[in-house]
C-alpha positions in Angstrom: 87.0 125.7 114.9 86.5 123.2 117.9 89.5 122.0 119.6 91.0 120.2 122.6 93.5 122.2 124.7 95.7 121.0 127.0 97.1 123.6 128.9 99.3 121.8 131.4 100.3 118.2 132.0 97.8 116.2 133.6 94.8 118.0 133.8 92.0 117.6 132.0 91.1 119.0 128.1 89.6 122.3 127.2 86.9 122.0 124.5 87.5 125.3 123.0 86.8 127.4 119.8 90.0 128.9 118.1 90.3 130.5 115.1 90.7 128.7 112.1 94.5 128.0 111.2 95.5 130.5 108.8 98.8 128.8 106.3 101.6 130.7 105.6 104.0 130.3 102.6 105.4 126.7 103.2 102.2 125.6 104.7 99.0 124.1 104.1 95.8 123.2 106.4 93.8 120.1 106.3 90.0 119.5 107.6 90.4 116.4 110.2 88.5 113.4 110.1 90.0 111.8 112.5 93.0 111.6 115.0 94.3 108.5 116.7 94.6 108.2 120.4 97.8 106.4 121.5 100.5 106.6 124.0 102.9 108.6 122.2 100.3 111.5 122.8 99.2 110.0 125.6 102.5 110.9 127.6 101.9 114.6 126.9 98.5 114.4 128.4 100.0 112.6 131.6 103.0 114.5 131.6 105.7 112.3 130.9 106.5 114.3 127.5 107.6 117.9 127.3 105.4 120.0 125.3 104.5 123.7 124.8 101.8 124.6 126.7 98.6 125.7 125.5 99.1 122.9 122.7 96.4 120.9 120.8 97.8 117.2 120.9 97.8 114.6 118.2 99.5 113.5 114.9 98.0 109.9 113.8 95.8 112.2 111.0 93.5 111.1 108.3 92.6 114.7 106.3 91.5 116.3 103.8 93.6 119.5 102.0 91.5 122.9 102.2 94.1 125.4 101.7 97.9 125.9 100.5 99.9 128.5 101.6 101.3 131.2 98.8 104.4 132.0 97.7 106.4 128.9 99.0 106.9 125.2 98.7 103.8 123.5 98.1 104.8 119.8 98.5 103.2 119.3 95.7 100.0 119.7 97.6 96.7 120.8 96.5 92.9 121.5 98.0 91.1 117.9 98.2 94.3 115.7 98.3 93.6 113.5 101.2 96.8 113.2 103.8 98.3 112.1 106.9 101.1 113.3 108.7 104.8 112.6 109.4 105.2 113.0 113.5 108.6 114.6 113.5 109.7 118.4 112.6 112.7 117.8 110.6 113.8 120.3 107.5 115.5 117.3 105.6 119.1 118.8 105.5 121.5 117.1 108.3 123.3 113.9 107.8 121.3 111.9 109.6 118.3 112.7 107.4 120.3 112.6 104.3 120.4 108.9 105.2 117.3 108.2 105.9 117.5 108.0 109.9 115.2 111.0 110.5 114.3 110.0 114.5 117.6 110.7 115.5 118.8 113.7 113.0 119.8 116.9 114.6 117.6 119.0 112.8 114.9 117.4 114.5 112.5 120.8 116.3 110.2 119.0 117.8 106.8 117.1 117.4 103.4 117.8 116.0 101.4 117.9 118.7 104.0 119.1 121.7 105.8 122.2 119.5 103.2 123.1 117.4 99.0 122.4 117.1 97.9 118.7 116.5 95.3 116.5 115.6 92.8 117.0 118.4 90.8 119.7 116.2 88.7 120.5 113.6 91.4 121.7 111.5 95.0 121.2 111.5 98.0 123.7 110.1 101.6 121.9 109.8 104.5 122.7 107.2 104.0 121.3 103.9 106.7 118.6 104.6 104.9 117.0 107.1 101.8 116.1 105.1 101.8 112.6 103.2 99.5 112.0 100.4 97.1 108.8 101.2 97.3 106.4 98.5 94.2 106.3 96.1 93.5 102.3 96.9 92.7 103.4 101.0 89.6 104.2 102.0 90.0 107.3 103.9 86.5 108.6 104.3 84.9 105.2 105.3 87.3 104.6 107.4 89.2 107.7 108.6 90.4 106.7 112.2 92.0 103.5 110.7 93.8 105.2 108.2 95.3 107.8 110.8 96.8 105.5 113.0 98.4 103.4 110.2 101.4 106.4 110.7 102.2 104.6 114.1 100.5 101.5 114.3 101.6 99.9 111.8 104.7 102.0 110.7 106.7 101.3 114.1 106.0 97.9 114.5 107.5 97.7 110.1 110.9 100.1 111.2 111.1 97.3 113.8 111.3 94.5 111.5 114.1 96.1 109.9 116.2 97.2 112.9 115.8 93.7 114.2 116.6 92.1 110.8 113.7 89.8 111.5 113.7 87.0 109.6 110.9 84.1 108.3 113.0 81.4 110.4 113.1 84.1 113.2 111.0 83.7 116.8 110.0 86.8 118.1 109.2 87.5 121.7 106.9 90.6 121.7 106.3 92.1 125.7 103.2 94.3 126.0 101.8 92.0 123.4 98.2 93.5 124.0 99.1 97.4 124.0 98.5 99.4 120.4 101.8 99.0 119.3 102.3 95.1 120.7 99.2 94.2 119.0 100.6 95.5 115.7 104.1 94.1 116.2 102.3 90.8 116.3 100.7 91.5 112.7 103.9 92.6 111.5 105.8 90.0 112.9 103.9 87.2 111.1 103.2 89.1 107.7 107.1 88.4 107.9 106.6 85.2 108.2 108.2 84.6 112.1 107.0 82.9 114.8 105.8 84.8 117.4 105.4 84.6 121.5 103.3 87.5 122.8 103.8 88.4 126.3 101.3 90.3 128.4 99.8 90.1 131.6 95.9 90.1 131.0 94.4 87.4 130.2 91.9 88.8 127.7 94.4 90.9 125.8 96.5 87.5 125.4 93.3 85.6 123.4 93.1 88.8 121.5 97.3 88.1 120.0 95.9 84.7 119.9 93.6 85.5 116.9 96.0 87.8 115.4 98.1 85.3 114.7 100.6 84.6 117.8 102.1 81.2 117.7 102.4 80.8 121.6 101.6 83.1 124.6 103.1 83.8 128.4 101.2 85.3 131.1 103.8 87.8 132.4 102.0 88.2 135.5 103.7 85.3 137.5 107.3 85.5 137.6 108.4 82.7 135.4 108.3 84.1 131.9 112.1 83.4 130.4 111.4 79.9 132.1 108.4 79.5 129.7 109.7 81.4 127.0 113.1 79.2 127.1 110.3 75.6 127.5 108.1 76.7 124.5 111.4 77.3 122.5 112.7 74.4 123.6 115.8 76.0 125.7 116.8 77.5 122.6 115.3 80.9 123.3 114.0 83.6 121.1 115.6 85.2 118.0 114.6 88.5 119.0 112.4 90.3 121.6 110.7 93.6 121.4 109.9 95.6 124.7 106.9 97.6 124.8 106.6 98.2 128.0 110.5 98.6 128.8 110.5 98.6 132.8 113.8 97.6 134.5 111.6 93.7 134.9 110.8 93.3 130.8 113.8 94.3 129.4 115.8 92.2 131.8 112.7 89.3 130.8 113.1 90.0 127.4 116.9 89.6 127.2 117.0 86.7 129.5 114.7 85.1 126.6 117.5 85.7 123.9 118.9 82.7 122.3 122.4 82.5 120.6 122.7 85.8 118.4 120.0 87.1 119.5 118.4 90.9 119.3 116.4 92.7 122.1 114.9 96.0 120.4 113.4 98.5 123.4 110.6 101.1 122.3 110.8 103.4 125.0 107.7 102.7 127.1 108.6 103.1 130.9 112.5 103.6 130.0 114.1 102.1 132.7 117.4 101.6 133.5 118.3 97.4 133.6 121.5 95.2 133.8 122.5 93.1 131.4 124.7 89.9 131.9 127.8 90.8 130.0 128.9 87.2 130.1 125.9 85.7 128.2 126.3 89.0 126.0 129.8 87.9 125.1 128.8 84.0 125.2 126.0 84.4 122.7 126.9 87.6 120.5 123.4 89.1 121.9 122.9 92.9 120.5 120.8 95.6 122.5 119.0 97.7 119.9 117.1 100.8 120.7 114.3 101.9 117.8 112.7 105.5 118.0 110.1 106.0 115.9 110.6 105.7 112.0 111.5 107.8 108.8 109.0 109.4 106.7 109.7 107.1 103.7 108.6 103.8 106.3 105.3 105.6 106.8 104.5 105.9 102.8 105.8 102.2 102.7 103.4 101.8 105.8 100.9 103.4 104.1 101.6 101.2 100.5 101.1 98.1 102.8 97.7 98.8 104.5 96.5 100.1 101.0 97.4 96.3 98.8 95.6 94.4 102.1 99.1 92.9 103.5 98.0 94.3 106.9 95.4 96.3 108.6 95.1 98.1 112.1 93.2 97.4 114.4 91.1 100.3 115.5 88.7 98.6 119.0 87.0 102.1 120.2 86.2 105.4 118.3 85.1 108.4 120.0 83.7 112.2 119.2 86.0 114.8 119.5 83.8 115.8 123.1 85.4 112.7 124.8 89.0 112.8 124.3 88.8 112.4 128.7 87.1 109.5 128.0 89.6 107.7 125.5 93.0 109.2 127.7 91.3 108.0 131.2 91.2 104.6 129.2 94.9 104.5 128.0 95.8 105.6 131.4 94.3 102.3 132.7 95.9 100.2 130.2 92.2 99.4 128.7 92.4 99.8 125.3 93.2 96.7 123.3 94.8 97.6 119.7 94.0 101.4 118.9 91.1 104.1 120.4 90.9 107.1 118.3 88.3 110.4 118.1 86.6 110.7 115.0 85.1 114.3 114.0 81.7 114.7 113.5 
């Protein structure tokens, strides 16, 4: 099969042919039709993940069964059931997965895509677990690079709404409002009914949340944004605000924005360390929330959603598996509005 190696951190893909991935008991292989192109795997490409090198990134699947491994769990799985793929290794016995918080359970061994082979190939080999059925009502064939990034797109921006406790008579401050999970967050944030502000700092990315439904918008490029945030909220600031971007200037944006009780959720992004004023923490009852990620059962829920037509992703550039330079040098740049993925020929 072809397939995109990476073989260090920031250099560029190996269009390859490897063998075909053979399963063993516990295991099954799909045919990929596609494999979404977001940050999450970007950050192995640019090396700000740790991975194991050679690896073949990629998790945001849509595929096709074409072989089950014998003599062990089968999932349930069979040859032509078309699936996705749940991002984290976990075996499903620690507390924390017991109760349904698989991002931070201790049995977690890594990621598809940086401990074991990913998307960016023909074919793709994972333990039976990790494989979710689609749902009949989804149109996987006509529209396989939508479908795969559904697993992220849409499925962090919905764990969100539930570690926030977002609300219909909530307003939502969303920073990196343009970026593929920002643009989502927006979607997500309305189909529960908030308002929303979307904060970004291009212009064109901003129109773009406009006609996804966000209520107001701030040009974070100047260096007023909790002053606009707290004048279209009428000084009463936001009920929660999500930090894509999470440098030590959002976050400390985003939870100068909070109004009384209010909950500022950071997604990782940059990471940085910021300060928080403990004496509007205390004044207000403000909470700091992190979110990593989401559980398996929030991608089939994910999945449920974008199936019935509550929500959809939004899926701006598609490319051959030839040009996954071209797609990464685009996310590196901060380019792509909403999702790129490569589709296989």
């Amino acid at each position: 099969m072809k397939a995109q190696i990476l073989h260090k951190a920031g250099v560029p893909f190996s269009l390859e042919d490897v063998p075909d991935p053979e399963p063993g008991p516990g295991e099954a292989v799909a045919k990929v039709l596609a494999c979404g192109a977001g940050l999450t795997i970007h950050h192995v490409r640019a090396g700000r993940a740790a991975a194991e090198f050679p690896i073949i990134i990629g998790h945001e699947i849509t595929g096709e069964i074409v072989e089950v491994g014998a003599g062990g769990d089968t999932g349930g799985l069979k040859v032509g059931d078309p699936v996705t793929s749940y991002f984290y290794l976990t075996d499903g016995e620690d507390k924390w997965t017991r109760l349904g918080h698989d991002p931070i359970s201790n049995a977690n061994a890594g990621y598809i895509g940086r401990q074991i082979h990913g998307g960016y190939a023909e074919f793709i080999k994972l333990p039976v677990r990790n494989f979710v059925k689609l749902p009949e009502e989804l149109d996987w064939k006509g529209k396989p690079a939508d479908v795969g990034v559904i697993t992220d797109a849409i499925a962090t921006p919905y764990k969100v709404l539930s570690r926030a406790r977002v609300a219909p008579t909530d307003t939502v401050a969303v920073f990196g409002a343009g970026g593929g999970l920002g643009v989502h967050q927006i979607m997500m944030a309305k189909w529960a009914h908030a308002r929303v502000v979307a904060v970004d700092v291009m212009a064109d990315k901003l129109e773009v949340c406009k006609e996804l439904g966000a209520d107001m918008v701030v040009d974070a490029s100047g260096d007023s944004v909790v002053e606009e945030i707290l004048d279209l909220t009428d000084g009463a600031g936001v009920d929660v605000a999500i930090d894509y971007v999470s440098t030590q200037s959002t976050a400390e944006q985003a939870v100068g924005s909070l109004g009384i009780r209010g909950r500022f959720v950071t997604l990782g992004g940059a990471g940085q360390p910021f300060t928080a004023p403990a004496p509007a923490m205390l004044a207000k009852e403000l909470e700091l929330l992190g979110s990593r990620y989401c559980t398996r059962q929030q991608v089939v829920e994910s999945l449920e959603l974008c199936a019935r037509g509550d929500v959809w992703p939004l899926v701006t550039e598609t490319y051959p598996l030839a040009e996954a330079e071209t797609v990464h040098a685009r996310l590196d740049q901060g380019l792509v509005t909403g999702r790129a993925a490569l589709v296989m020929e």
